[in-house]
C-alpha positions as CSV (number, residue, x, y, z in Angstrom):
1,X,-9.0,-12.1,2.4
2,X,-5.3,-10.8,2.7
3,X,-3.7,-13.1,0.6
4,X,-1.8,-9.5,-0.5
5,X,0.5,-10.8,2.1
6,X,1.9,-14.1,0.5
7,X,1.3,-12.3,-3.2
8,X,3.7,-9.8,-1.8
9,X,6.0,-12.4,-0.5
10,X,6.4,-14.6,-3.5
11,X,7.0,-11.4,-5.5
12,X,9.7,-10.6,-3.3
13,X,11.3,-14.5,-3.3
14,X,11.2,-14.1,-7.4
15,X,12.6,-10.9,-7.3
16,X,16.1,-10.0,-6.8
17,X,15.5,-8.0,-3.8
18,X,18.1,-6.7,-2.0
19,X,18.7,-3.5,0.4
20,X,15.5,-1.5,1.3
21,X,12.0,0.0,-0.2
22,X,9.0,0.9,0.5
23,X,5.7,-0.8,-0.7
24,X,2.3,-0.7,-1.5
25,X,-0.4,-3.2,-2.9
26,X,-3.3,-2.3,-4.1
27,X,-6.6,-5.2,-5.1
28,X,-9.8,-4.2,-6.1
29,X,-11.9,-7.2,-4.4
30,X,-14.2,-9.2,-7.2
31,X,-17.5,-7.1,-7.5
32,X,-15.8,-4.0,-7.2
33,X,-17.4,-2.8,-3.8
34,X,-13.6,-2.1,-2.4
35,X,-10.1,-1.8,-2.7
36,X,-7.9,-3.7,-0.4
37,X,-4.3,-2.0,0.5
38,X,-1.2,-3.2,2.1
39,X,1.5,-0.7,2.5
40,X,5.6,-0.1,4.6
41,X,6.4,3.0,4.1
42,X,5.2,6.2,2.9
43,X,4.2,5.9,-0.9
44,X,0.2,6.1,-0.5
45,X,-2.6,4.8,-2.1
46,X,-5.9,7.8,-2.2
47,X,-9.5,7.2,-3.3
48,X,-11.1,10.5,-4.8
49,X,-14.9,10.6,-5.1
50,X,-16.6,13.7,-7.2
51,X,-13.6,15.8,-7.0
52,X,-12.3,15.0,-3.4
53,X,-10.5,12.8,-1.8
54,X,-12.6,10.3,0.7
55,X,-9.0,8.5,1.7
56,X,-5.9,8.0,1.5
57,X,-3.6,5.8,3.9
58,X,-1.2,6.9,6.5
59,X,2.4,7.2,6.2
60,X,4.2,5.0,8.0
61,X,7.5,6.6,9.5
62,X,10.3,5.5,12.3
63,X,10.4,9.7,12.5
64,X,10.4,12.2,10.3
65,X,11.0,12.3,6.5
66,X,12.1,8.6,7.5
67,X,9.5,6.0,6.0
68,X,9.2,2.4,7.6
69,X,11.1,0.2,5.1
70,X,11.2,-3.2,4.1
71,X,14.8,-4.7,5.8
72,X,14.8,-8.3,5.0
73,X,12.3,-10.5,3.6
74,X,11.5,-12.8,6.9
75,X,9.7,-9.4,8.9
76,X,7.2,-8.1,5.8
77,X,4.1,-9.1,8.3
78,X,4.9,-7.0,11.4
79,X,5.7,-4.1,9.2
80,X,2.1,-4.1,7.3
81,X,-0.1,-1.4,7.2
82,X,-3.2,-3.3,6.3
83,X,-6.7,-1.5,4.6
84,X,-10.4,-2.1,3.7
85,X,-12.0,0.5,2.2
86,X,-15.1,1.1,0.2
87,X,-15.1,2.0,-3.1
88,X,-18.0,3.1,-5.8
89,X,-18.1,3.0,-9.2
90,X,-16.6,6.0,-10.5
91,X,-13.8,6.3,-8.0
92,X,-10.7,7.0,-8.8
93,X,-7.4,5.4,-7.1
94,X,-4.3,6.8,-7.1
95,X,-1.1,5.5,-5.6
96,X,2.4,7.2,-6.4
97,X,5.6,7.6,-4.6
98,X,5.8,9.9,-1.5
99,X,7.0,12.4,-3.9
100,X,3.9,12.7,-5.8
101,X,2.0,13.2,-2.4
102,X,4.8,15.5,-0.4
C-alpha cells in the first residue's frame, strides 16, 4: 500500500537534491474511496467536504516555526508522517506550502 515511500525515494535519487525541504505526497487509491498522504514537515495536505474541512494533517515540527525536514536521503522512513483517509466524491484536496495554511 505505501509504495509512496520508494516513489518518494526514487524521485529523490533522480533529482538533484541537495540541502533540506519539506515534503508531501499525495495518491488518490484506484476507486477513489481515499487519499493516501506521506508528509516531513509542515506543508499540509486538507480534505474539505460541503464547505468544511473534515482533515487536514498535522505539522510536523522539532519546535516551533521549525518544520521536521528532510537531511539526507538514507533517513526519509523514520521521518514519515504516514495517512489513510477517506475521501467521497465531491471532495476537494488541497495541499500548499505552510504559508498557504499559516
Amino acid at each position: 500500500t505505501w509504495n509512496l515511500i520508494s516513489i518518494m525515494n526514487d524521485f529523490l535519487e533522480m533529482s538533484e537534491f541537495s540541502g533540506t525541504t519539506t515534503l508531501t505526497i499525495n495518491k488518490i487509491n484506484n476507486d477513489k474511496s481515499k487519499i493516501e498522504i506521506i508528509l516531513i514537515g509542515d506543508s499540509p495536505t486538507a480534505v474539505v467536504r460541503n464547505g468544511k474541512m473534515v482533515f487536514m494533517t498535522k505539522p510536523m515540527t522539532f519546535f516551533w516555526n521549525c518544520p521536521t525536514q528532510i537531511p539526507d536521503k538514507e533517513r526519509l522512513e523514520e521521518l514519515v508522517a504516514m495517512y489513510s483517509i477517506p475521501i467521497q466524491p465531491g471532495d476537494i484536496i488541497l495541499t500548499g506550502s505552510d504559508g498557504i495554511f499559516d
